[in-house]
C-alpha positions as CSV (number, residue, x, y, z in Angstrom):
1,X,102.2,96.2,112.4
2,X,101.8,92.7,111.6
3,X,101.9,90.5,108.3
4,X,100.3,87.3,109.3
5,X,97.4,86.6,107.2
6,X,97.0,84.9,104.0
7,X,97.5,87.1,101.6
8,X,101.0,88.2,102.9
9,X,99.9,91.9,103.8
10,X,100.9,94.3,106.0
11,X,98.4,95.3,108.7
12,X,98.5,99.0,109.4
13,X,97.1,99.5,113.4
14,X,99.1,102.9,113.9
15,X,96.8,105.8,113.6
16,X,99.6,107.9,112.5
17,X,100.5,105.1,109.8
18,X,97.2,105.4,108.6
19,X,97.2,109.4,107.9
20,X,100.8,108.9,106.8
21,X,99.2,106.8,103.7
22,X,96.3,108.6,103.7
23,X,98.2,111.0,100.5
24,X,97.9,110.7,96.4
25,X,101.6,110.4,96.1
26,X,102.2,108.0,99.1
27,X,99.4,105.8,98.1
28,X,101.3,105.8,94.1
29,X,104.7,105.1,95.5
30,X,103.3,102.2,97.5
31,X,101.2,100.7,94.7
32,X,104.1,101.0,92.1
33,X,106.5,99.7,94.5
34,X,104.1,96.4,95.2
35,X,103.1,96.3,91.7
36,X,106.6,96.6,89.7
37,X,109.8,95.9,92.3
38,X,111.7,98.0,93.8
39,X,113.1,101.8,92.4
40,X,115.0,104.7,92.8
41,X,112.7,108.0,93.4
42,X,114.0,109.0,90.5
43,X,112.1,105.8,88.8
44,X,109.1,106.4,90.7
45,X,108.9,110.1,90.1
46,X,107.2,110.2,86.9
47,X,104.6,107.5,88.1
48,X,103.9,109.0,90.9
49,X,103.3,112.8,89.6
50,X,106.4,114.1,92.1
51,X,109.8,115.4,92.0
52,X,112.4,113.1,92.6
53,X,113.3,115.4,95.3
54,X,109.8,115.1,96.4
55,X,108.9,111.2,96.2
56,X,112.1,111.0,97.9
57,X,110.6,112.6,100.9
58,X,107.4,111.0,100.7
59,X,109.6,107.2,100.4
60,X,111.6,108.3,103.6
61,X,108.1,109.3,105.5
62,X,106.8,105.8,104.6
63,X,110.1,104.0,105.7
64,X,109.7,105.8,109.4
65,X,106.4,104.2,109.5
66,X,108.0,100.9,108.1
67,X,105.8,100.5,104.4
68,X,109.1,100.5,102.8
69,X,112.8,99.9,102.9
70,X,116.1,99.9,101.4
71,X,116.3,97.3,98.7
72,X,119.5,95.9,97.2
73,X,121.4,98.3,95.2
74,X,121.0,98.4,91.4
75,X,123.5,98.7,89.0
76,X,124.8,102.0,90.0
77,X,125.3,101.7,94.0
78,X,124.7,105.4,94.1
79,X,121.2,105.8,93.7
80,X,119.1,104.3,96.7
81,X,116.5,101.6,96.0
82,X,113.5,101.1,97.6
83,X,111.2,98.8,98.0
84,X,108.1,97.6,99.9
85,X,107.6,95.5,102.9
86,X,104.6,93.2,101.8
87,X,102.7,92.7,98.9
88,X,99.9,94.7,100.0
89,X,98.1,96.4,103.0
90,X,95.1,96.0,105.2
91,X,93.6,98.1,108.3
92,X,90.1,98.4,109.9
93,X,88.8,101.1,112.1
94,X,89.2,99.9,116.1
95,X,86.6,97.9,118.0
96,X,87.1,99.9,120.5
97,X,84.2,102.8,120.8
98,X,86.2,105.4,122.5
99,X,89.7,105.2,119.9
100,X,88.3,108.2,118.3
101,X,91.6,108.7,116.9
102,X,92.3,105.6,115.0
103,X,88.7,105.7,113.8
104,X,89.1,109.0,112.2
105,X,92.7,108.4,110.9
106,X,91.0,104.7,109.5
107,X,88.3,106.7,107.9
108,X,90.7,109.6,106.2
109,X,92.8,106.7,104.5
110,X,89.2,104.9,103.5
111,X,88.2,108.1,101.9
112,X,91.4,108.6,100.1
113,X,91.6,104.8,98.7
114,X,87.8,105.5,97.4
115,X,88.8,108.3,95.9
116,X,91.3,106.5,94.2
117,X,90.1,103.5,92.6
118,X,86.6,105.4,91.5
119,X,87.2,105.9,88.2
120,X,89.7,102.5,87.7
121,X,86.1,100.9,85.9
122,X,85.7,104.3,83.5
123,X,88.9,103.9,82.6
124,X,89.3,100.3,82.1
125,X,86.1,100.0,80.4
126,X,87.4,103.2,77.9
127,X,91.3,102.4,77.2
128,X,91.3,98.6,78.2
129,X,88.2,96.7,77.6
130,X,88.1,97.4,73.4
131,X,91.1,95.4,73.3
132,X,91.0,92.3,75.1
133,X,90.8,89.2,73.5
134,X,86.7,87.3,73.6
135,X,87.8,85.0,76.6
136,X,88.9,88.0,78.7
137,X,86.4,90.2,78.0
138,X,83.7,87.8,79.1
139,X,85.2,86.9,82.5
140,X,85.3,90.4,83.3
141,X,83.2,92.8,84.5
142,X,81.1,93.4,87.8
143,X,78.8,92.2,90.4
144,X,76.5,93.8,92.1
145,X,75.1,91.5,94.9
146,X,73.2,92.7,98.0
147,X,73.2,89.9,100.9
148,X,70.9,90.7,104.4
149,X,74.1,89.1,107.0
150,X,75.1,89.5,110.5
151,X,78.2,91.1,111.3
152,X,80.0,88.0,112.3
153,X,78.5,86.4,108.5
154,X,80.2,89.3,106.5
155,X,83.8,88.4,108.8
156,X,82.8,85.1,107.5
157,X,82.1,85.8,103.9
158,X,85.3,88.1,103.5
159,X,87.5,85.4,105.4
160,X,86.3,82.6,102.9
161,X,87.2,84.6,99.7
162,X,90.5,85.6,101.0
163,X,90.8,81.9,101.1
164,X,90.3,81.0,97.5
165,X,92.6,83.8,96.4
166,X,95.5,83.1,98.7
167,X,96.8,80.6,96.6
168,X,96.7,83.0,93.4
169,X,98.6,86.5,95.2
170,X,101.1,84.1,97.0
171,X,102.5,81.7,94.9
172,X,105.6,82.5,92.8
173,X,105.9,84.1,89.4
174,X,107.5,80.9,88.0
175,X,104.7,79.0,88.7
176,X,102.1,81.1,86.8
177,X,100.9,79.3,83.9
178,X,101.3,80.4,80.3
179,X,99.1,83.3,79.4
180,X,98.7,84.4,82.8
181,X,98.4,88.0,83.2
182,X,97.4,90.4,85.9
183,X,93.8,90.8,86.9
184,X,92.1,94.0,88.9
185,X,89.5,92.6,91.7
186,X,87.8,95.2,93.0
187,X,86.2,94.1,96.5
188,X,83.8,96.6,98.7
189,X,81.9,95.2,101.4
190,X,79.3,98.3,102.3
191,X,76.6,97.6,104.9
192,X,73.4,99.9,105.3
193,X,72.5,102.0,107.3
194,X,70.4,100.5,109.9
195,X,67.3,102.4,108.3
196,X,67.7,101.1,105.1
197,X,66.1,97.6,106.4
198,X,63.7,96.0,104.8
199,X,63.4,92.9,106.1
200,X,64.4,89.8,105.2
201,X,64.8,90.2,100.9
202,X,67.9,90.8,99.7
């Protein structure tokens, strides 16, 4: 696993990584940990919809497969802290034709981090939207923007907008400027099938 790129994440290439995170809980312990700081289990727990006893197991699954660690004790030095490695995570299914393996293990965690964000615009628009102020509620939203590119044009598109926002997820809390506050950007790049050409129009 490797952090180099610009938005400080993780890369998972470890099939068995993959199907590690591929799990409700271990996907909400990660998130929670990225999101808010490090915690105990017993923090996490309720967030999570686990045990302690439980989350704890699902924290020390995800440390073997190095997505978290020990963080610095709290106040009470008996209770074990976690926290995670990077800010967030990335994989891809293999070039490679024949890694049937990582494709499959690449495709289980893609179904399960579907699964989890498809109601996030339901529910925002339910319980958030109504109560946002005029100049939030007009920036957000979505788009919905089909573009007919080449394979190597989509690496391109996807590399530039990691650009613009590098700035934004990297730079530190102190130098956010007033009024700041945390934004959602859902981003899902999903090419056709090759039948569903129709030429040149998007």
């Amino acid at each position: 696993m490797d952090s180099g790129n610009r938005l400080g994440d993780i890369e998972i290439t470890d099939p068995q990584a993959m199907r590690a995170l591929a799990h409700p809980v271990r996907l909400a312990i990660l998130e929670r940990l990225q999101r808010h700081g490090p915690a105990t289990a017993t923090q996490l727990a309720p967030d999570v919809g686990a045990t302690p006893s439980v989350t704890s197991w699902h924290l020390r699954h995800l440390a073997g497969f190095g997505l978290v660690r020990d963080a610095e004790p709290g106040p009470d030095r008996r209770q074990r802290r976690w926290e995670a490695v990077a800010r967030g995570f990335r994989f891809e299914a293999p070039a490679d034709p024949d890694d049937d393996e990582s494709r499959s293990a690449a495709r289980v965690l893609s179904r399960e981090l579907f699964l989890r964000s498809a109601d996030l615009p339901n529910r925002w628009a339910a319980e958030v939207e109504p109560g946002l102020e005029p100049v939030w509620r007009r920036l957000a939203g979505l788009a919905n923007t089909r573009v007919v590119v080449s394979a190597d044009e989509l690496a391109a598109i996807e590399e530039a907008i990691e650009r613009v926002l590098a700035p934004y997820v990297t730079r530190d809390e102190a130098a956010r400027p007033d009024g700041a506050r945390g934004v959602k950007l859902l981003r899902y790049a999903l090419p056709e099938g090759a039948g569903d050409q129709t030429g040149g129009t998007p």
